[in-house]
N, C-alpha and C positions, 0 to 999 in steps of 0.2 A: 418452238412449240408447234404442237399439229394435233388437230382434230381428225376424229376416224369416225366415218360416215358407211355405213352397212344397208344396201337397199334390196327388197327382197320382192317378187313378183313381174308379170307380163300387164305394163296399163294398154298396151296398144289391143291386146287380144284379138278380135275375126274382124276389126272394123280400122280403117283408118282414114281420115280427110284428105290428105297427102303421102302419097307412095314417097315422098322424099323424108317424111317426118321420122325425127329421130326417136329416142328414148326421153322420157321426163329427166334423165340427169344428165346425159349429155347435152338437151337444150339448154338447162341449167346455167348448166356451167360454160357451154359455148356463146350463151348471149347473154350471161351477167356480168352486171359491171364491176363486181367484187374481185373480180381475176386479175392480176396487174399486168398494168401497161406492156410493160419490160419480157414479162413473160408468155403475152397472147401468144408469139406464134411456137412458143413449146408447150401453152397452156397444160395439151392435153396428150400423154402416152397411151392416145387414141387406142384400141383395141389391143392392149399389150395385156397379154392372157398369160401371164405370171402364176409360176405355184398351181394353177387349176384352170381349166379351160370352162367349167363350169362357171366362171363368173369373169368380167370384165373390170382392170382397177383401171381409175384416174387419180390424175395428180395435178392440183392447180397450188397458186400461191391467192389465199383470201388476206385482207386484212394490212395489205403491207407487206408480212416478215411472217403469215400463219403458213404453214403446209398442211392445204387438204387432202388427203387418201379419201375414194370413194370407191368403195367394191360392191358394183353392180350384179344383182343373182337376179336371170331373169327364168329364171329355170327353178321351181322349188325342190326338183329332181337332188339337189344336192343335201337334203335332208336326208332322202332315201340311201342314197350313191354312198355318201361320204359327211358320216352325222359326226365324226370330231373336225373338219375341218368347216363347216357351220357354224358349230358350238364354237371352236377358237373366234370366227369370226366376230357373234355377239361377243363373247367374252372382251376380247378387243376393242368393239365397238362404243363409241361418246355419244353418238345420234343411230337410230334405226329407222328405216324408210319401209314402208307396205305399199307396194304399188296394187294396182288390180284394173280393168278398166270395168264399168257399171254399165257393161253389154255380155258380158261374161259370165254366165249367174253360176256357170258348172266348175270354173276355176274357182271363184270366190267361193264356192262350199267347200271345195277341198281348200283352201288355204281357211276357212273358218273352223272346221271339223277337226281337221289334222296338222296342219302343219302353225296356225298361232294359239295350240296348245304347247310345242312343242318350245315356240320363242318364250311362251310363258314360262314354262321350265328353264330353260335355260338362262334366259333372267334371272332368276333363282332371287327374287325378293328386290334386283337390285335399280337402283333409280335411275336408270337410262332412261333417257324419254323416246317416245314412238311416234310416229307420224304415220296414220294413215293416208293416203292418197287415194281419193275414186277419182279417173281420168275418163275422160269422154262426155258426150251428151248421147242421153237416153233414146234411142229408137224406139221409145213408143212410151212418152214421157206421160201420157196422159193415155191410158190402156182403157179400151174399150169395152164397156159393161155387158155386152151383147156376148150371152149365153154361146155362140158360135165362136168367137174369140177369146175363150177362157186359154187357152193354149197358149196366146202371147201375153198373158198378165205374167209369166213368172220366167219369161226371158232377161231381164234387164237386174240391175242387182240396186235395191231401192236406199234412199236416203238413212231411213230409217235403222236398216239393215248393218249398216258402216257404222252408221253410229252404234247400233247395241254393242259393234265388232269392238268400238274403239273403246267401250268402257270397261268391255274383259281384260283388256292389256291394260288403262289406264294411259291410251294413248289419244294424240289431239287429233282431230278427223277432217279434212278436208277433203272439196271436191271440185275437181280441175276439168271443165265442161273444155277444155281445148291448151293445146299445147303453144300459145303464145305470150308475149311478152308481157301483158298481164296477168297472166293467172301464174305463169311461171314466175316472173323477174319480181313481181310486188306480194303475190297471195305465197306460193310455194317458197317462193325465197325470203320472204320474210318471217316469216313460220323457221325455216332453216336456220335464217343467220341469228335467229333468237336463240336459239337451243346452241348454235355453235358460240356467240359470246359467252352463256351460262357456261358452258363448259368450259371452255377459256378461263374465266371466270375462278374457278372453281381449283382449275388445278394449278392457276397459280396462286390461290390461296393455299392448297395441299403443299404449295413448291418453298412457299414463306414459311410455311407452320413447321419444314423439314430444316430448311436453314436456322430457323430461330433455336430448333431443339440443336442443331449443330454446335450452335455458337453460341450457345444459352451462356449466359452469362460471363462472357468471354473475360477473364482477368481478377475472377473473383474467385474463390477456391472455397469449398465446404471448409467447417474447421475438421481438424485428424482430432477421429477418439482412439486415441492407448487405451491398449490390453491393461489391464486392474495389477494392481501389486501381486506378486506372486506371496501366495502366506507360508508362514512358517512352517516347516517340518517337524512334525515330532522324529529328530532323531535316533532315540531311542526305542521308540516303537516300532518305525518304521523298518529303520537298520535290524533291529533285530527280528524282525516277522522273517525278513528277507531271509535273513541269514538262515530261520530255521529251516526255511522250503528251501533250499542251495542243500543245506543237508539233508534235508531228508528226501530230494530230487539222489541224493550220489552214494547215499548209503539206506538198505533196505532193512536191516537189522535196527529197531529201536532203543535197542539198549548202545550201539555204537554209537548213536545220535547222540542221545543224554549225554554219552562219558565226551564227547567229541564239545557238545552246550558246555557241559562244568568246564573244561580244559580251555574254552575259551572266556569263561567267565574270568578264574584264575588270572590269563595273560591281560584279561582290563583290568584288571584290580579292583576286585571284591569289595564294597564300603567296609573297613574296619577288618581286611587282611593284607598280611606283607603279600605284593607280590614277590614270590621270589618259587622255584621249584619245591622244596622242603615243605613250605606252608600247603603247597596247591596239592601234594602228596596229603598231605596232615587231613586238609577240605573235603576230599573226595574220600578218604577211608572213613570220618565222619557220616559223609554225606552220601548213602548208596545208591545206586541208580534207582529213577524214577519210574517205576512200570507203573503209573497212576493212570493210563490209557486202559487199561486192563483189568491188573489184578483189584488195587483197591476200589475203584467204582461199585465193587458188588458191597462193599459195606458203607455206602454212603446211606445216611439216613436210615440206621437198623439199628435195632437195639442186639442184636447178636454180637457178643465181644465186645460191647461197650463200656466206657468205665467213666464217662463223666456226662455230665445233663445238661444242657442248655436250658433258661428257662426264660423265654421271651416272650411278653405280648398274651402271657396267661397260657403259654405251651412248652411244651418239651420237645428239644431237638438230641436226639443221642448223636454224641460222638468216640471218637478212641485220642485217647493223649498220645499216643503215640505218630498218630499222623499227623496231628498238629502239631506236635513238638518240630518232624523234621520238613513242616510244610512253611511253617511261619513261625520267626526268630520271636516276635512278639508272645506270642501262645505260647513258647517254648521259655523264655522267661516267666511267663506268669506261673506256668505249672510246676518249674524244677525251683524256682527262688522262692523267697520266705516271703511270700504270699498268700493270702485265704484261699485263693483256689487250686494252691496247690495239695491241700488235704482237702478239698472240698469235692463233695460228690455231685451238688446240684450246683451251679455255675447260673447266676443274673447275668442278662447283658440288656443295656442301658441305649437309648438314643437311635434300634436300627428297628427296621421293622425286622418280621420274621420271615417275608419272602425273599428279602436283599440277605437277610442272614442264610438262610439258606441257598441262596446261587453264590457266596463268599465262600461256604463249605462245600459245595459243590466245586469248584473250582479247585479247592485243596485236594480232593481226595482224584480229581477227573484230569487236572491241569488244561481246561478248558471253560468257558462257558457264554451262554449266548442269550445276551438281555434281549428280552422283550419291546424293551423302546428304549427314547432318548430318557427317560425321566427315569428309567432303572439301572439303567446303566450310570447316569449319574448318582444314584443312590448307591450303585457298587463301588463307583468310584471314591466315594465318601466312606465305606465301610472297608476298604481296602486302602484308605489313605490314615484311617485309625489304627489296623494292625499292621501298618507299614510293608503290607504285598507289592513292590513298586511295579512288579510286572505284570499285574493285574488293574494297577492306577492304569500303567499304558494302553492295553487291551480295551477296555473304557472309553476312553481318551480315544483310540482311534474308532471304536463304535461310534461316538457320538458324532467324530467328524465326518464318517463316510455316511452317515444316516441326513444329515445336514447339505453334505455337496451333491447327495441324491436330488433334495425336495426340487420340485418344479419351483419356478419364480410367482407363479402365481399361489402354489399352496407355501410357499415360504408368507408370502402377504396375506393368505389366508389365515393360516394357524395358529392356534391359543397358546402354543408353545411360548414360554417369553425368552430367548434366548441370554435377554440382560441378565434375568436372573440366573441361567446357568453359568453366563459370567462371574455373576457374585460368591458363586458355589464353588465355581473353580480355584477363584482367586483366594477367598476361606481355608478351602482345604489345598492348599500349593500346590495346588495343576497349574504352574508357571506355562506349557509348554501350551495346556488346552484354552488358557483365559487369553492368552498371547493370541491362538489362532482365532477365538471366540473376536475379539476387537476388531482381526483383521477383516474377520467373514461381515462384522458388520458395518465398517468403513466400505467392502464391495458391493455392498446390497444396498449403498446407503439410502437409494430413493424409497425401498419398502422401510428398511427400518427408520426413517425420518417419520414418516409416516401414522408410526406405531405408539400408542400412547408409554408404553414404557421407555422410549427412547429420552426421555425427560431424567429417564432416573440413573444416567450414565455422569459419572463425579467430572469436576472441570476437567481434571486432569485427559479422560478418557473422552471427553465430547472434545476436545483440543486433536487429541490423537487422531481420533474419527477424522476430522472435519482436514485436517492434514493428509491423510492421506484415505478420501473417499472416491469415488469412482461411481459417474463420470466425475471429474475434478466441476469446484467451480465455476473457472476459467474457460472449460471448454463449453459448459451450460452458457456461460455469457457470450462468450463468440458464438454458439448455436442462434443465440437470441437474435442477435445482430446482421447475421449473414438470413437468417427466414424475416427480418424486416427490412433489406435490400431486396429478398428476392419478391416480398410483396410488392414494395416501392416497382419494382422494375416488371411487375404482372410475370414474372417468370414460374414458373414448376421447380421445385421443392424438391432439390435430385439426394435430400442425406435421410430424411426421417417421413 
């Protein structure tokens, strides 16, 4: 370990007691007894002007096992010269040294003025500590009031002076009346090796606090959270969205598309047709292509050509039997068999509203449509699970799911949406495929929907389900618990949540 000590200014400046007297840090460290034994006679890499001739480094051993670095600037010229390799040096530096001597009053303005604004700066907020040094005794320590000696009251650089110096930096102020073994070895040096054990101190507190995070908790391992069940696929829906974009990605003509859709409807077999060639011939001369992108949308909702009435909710919806006939097998029984509505010109409908009835006829005449929210779509999916449209149950069925694995987690726990009950909807009207994903979606979410006061109203069998396969499991909630009351016990940091 080693401390870095940065000394900056001239104490000797135009005066000295002894033509042999050194520098304040080379006395230092040449007549302290901090330097070890073993190592006096290589103490010091005396004038060894490394990297910059601009400043002088020493190298002693303090402390036993400490290496001191001390880079003497007795020239503030290097501010001017060469301002990055200054600023490295603070930067570097653990302890800062202000020398100056208080005979000197023309050097002390310029290192007050310009250049410990500059260490302020470069400090840049940070807590190295400073040490002022004034070195010398006063040549005219008591300045005479006589109107003829005004000239020498503002030669010498005053107590006071240092002081204001030292509270701009936030640094300790001393003042060294002479370069000997007391004011160096016991006042300057003691000052010194205070700020050198805080540092000390210090980083190897920074040196334990780096180890502990190393080795935090060595043999003890977070628990592993797993990825959530993968949920079910509407196969049907999904398979065949796919399949229609592959066709109509490879053929531009829409009527090849359709004839291309039935001919594979055919080869799955049809609920309630032979597959076989002969029947799939028989289907399709029935069954003529679909231009409901086009042609019939212009008679949706128009009483032009119309021959039967819908009458819902205290309104009339005009339709044509003929589109319904070849839209929906249900409507095409009701109209051709010996039924009322088959002579009948105004036509009740019972149980739907009249906006869900209308996106149900919209859909017949468009072969498309696109609910407004979760709560319409399940309202189509109910009115299309009555006239048995299975391909519009699907269509539904994946609106609601893609609107659902949309919601953020927080508006998922925000929303009045109740998802149980479109569980109950689903499972009512045999959306097997949506009430299936509906359990899954809320075994994955299970901490919001635990939460939620309708979570109460899911039957044993389904709180069973849940509770089997929810996410996080648990198992791993209990090991979470277990391993964050070790890492209390042990005062360690909390590396999972």
């Amino acid at each position: 370990m080693s401390v870095h000590v940065v000394a900056f200014g001239n104490e000797r400046g135009g005066f000295s007691e002894d033509d042999q007297q050194r520098s304040l840090i080379w006395t230092y460290l040449g007549r302290s007894a901090l330097v070890s034994e073993t190592d006096s006679s290589l103490m010091l890499n005396s004038a060894n002007y490394v990297r910059n001739p601009a400043f002088t480094e020493y190298q002693a051993c303090v402390f036993g096992n400490v290496r001191l670095v001390v880079h003497d600037c007795p020239l503030w010229d290097i501010f001017d010269s060469d301002w990055y390799t200054s600023r490295n040096l603070i930067g570097e530096a653990d302890i800062i040294v202000i020398k100056y001597s208080v005979n000197d009053k023309s050097s002390f303005q310029e290192v007050k003025d310009i250049y410990a604004p500059l260490i302020k700066k470069a400090l840049n907020h940070c807590s190295i500590p400073v040490i002022i040094s004034a070195v010398g005794a006063r040549q005219n320590e008591v300045p005479c009031t006589c109107p003829l000696c005004i000239s020498d009251r503002g030669s010498c650089v005053t107590a006071s002076e240092g002081i204001q110096l030292a509270k701009e930096l936030g640094a300790t102020y001393l003042e060294l009346h002479s370069l000997n073994d007391f004011y160096i070895g016991k006042y300057f040096g003691g000052v010194l090796e205070y700020f050198m054990i805080q540092s000390l101190n210090q980083k190897s507190s920074e040196k334990m606090k780096k180890r502990k995070k190393s080795h935090k908790c060595h043999g003890v391992k977070p628990p592993q959270l797993d990825q959530p069940e993968k949920m079910p696929i509407l196969k049907g829906a999904f398979q065949w969205e796919l399949l229609e974009e592959h066709i109509k990605k490879k053929l531009k003509d829409l009527g090849n598309v359709e004839l291309v859709l039935e001919r594979v409807k055919c080869i799955l077999k049809i609920p309630g047709k032979v597959n076989n060639s002969r029947n799939c011939r028989s289907y399709l001369s029935k069954r003529p292509l679909q231009l409901c992108n086009s042609s019939l949308r212009l008679f949706f909702n128009t009483t032009v050509l119309a021959d039967v009435m819908f009458k819902i909710q205290g309104a009339t919806v005009p339709a044509h039997r003929a589109v319904l006939v070849a839209r929906c097998e249900v409507m095409a029984a009701m109209f051709n068999g010996n039924y009322a509505e088959s002579n009948s010109f105004l036509v009740p409908v019972y149980g739907i509203s009249k906006d869900t009835f209308l996106s149900f006829l919209e859909y017949l005449y468009t072969d498309s449509c696109c609910p407004a929210s979760i709560l319409q779509a399940m309202s189509l999916l109910i009115c299309a699970e009555m006239y048995q449209v299975s391909r519009l149950q699907h269509i539904c069925e994946l609106y609601i799911i893609t609107q659902l694995q949309s919601m953020p987690s927080r508006e998922l726990a925000s929303t009045s949406l109740s998802v149980v009950s479109l569980l109950r909807k689903a499972k009512f009207h045999n959306s097997d495929c949506l009430s299936n994903w509906l359990l899954h979606f809320i075994a994955s979410n299970y901490l919001i929907f635990s939460q939620k006061p309708e979570f109460e109203d899911l039957s044993v069998e389904e709180r069973n389900f849940v509770e089997m396969h929810r996410w996080p499991s648990s198992m791993y909630l209990k090991q979470l618990a277990e391993y964050r009351n070790y890492i209390h016990s042990r005062k360690c940091h909390c590396v999972v949540m």
